[in-house]
C-alpha positions as CSV (number, residue, x, y, z in Angstrom):
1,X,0.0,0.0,0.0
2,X,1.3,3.5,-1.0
3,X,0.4,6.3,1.7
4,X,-0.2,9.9,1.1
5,X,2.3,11.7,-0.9
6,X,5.1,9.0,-0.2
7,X,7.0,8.3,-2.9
8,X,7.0,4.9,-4.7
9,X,10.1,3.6,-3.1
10,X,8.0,4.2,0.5
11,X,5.4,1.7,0.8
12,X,3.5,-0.7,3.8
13,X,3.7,-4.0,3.1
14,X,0.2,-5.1,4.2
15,X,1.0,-9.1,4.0
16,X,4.0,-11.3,3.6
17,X,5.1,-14.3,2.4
18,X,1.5,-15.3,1.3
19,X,0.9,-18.8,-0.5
20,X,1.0,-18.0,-4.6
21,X,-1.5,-21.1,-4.7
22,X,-3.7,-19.8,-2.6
23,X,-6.8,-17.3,-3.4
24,X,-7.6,-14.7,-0.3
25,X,-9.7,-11.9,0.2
26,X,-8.2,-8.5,0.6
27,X,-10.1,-5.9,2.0
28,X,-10.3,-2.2,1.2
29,X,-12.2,0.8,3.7
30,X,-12.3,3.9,1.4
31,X,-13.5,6.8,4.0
32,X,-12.9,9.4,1.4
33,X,-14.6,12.7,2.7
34,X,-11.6,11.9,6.0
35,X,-9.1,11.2,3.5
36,X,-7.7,7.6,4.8
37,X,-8.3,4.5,3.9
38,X,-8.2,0.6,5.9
39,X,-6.5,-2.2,3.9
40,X,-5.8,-6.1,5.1
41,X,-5.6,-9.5,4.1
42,X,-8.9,-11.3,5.6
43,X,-7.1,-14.0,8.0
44,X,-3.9,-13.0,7.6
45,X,-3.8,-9.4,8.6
46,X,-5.2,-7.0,10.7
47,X,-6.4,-3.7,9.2
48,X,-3.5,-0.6,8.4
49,X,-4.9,2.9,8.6
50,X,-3.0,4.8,5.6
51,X,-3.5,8.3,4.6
52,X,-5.2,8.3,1.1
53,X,-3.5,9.5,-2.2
54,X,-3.3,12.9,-3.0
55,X,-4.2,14.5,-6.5
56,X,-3.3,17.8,-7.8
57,X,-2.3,18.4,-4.1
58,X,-5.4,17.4,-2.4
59,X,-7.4,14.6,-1.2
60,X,-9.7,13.3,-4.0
61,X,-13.7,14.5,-2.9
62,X,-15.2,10.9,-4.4
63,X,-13.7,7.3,-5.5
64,X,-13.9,6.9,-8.9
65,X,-11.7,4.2,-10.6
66,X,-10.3,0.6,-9.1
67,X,-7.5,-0.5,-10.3
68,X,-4.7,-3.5,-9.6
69,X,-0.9,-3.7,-10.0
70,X,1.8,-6.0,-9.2
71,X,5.0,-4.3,-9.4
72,X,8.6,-5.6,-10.8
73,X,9.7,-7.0,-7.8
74,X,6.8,-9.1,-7.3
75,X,5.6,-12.3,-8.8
76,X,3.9,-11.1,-11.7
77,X,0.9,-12.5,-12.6
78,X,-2.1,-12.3,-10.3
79,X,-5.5,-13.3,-10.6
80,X,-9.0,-10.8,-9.4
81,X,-12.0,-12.2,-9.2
82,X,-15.8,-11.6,-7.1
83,X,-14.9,-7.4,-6.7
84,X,-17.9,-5.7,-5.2
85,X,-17.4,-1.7,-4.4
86,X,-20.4,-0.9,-1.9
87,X,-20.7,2.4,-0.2
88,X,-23.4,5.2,0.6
């Protein structure tokens, strides 16, 4: 997870070591309007408070897009499936 306006060489690792033969559930708290978000691995972690991202120097006012990565130091391909977004 990347917090805030850290840079992309400062990140939390939110779970290690996980089985790559293994599917689990991650789960992600958007509270947008308090700018921070709560992100864990269901069983394996317990929830990390992060400040959210910033955009043009501010907290974003609504979540619009959802979108997955794996970076170059990871093990590449990943698999997404059941993704529900549910808010108010």
């Amino acid at each position: 997870a990347r917090e805030g306006s850290n840079g992309w060489a400062a990140r939390t690792i939110v779970a290690r070591d996980l089985d790559l033969e293994k599917w689990y559930t991650v789960v992600v708290e958007a509270n947008v309007p308090e700018g921070f978000y709560a992100v864990h691995v269901d069983g394996v972690s317990e929830p990390l408070e992060l400040e959210s991202f910033f955009t043009k120097g501010r907290t974003p006012s609504k979540l619009t897009h959802l979108s997955f990565a794996t970076w170059n130091d990871g093990a590449g391909t990943f698999y997404v499936d059941n993704v529900s977004v549910q808010g108010n």
